[in-house]
N, C-alpha and C positions, 0 to 999 in steps of 0.2 A: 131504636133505642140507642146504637151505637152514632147513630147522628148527633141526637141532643146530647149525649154526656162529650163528644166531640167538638160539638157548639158551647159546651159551658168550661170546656178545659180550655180555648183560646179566647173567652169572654174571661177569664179568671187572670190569663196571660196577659192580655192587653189592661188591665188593672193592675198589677203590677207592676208591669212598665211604665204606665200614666203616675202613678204614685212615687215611683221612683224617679223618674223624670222631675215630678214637683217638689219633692225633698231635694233634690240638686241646685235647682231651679233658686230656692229659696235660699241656700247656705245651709244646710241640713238643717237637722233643729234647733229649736230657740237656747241658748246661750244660757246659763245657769247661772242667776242672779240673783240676790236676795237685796231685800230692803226693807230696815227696820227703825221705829222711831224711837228717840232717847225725852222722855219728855218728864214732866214734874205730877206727881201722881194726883195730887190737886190745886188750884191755882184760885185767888180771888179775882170776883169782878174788880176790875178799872189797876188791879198791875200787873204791869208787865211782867212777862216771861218768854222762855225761851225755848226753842225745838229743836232738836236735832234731827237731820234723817240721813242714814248710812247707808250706804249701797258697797256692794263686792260684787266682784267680778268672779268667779270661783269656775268659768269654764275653759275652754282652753281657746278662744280668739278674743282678739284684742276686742273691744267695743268703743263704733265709732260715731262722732256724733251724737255723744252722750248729752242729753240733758235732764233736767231735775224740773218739775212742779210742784207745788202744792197747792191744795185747793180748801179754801177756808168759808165753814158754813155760816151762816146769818148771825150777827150777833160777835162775832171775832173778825179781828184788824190787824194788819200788820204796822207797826210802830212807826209812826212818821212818814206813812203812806193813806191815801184820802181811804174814808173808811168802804166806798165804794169796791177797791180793789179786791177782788175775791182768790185773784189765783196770781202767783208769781213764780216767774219761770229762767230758771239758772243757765247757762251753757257752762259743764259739765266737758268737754272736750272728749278728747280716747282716756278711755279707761283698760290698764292692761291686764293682761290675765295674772291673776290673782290679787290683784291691786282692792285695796280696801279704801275711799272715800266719802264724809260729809260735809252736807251743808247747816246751818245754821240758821232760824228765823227766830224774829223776834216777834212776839205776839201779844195781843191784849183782849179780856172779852169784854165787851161794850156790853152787852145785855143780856139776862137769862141767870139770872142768881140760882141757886139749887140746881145746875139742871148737867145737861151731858151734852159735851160738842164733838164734833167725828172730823177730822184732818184727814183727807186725803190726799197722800203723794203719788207721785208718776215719772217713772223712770224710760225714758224713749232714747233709740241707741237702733245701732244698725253692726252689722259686721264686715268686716276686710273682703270677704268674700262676693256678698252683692249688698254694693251701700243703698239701694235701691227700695230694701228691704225694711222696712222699721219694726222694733220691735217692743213688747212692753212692759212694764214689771209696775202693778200696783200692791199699795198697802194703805192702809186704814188705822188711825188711834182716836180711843177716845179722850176727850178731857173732861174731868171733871170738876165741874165748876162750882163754888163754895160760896159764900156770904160775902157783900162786898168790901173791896179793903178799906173803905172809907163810909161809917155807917154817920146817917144823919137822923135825928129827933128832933120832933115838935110837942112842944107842951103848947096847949092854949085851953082859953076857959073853957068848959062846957056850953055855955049860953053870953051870949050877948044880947043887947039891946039895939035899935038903930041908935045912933048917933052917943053912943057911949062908945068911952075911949077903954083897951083891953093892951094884953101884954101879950106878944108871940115868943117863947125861949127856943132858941135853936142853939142844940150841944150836936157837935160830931165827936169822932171814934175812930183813931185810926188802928185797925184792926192784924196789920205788919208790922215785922221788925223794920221799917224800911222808913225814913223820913218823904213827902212830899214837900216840893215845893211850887210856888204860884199858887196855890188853892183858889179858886173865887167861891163864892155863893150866891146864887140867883133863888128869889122868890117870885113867883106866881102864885097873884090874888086877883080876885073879881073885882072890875071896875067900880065896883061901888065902895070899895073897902078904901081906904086913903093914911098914910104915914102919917 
């Protein structure tokens, strides 16, 4: 009996020291960060707007090799970047202990009228201690998305004939305080229909 409680008191010792060796190992523990978004509580399809995402340093080593992402879901763009580009990613540099920092994006939602879109940022950063180390800090917002800023109407008859000529009205709505400019308007009709 005095064997195995003597085999589990240096089995308990050698864990200790493996754990303490890897908290070393690492720069003790991860760095006390926070990151939060400053965003517009609803937004219309097709205008633009803006994100903010703040990050603090609030622990007590510098953070090095700071940088910043965000990751943007299906249906939102970043302004005057191909609508392909889903994530954009800042260098951020050293951030010092207690230093408070953001960045800025500019954003638009291309598609998804009524609905809800989730931004995800990412905060990646290492410490003075072992740069070797990377660390993480995520946060999530939603946005919600409203009726488009520019609505468009079609009136046309109820029935037509072949080869009778009919009227199509198209009224739009701009639904912002905001003026656009360049507007076009494209219609699509079936080859059979003719100007």
């Amino acid at each position: 009996m005095r064997g195995a409680s003597f085999i589990w008191i240096i089995f308990l010792v050698v864990l200790i020291v493996a754990g303490g060796a890897y908290f070393f190992l690492r720069g003790g523990s991860s760095p006390n960060v926070s990151l939060e978004f400053s965003k517009p509580d609803q937004v219309l399809l097709g205008q633009p707007f803006s994100v903010t995402v703040s990050f603090s340093n609030y622990s007590e080593k510098v953070l090095k090799n700071t940088k910043l992402s965000l990751a943007l879901p299906d249906g939102v763009s970043f302004v005057g970047q191909s609508p392909d580009q889903k994530v954009m990613e800042q260098t951020v540099g050293d951030l010092g202990v207690g230093s408070l920092s953001q960045q800025t994006f500019s954003l638009v939602v291309t598609s998804g009228s009524q609905s809800l879109k989730q931004l995800r940022a990412m905060l990646v950063y290492a410490t003075e201690e072992n740069l070797k180390v990377q660390f993480e800090s995520k946060a999530n917002a939603d946005i919600s998305v409203g009726q488009p800023a520019i609505s468009v109407n079609l009136v046309t008859p109820a029935n037509v004939f072949s080869g009778q000529t009919f009227e199509v009205k198209v009224s739009d709505q701009n639904n912002t305080n905001e003026d656009f400019k360049n507007l076009g308007l494209k219609i699509d009709y079936p080859p059979i229909f003719r100007f």
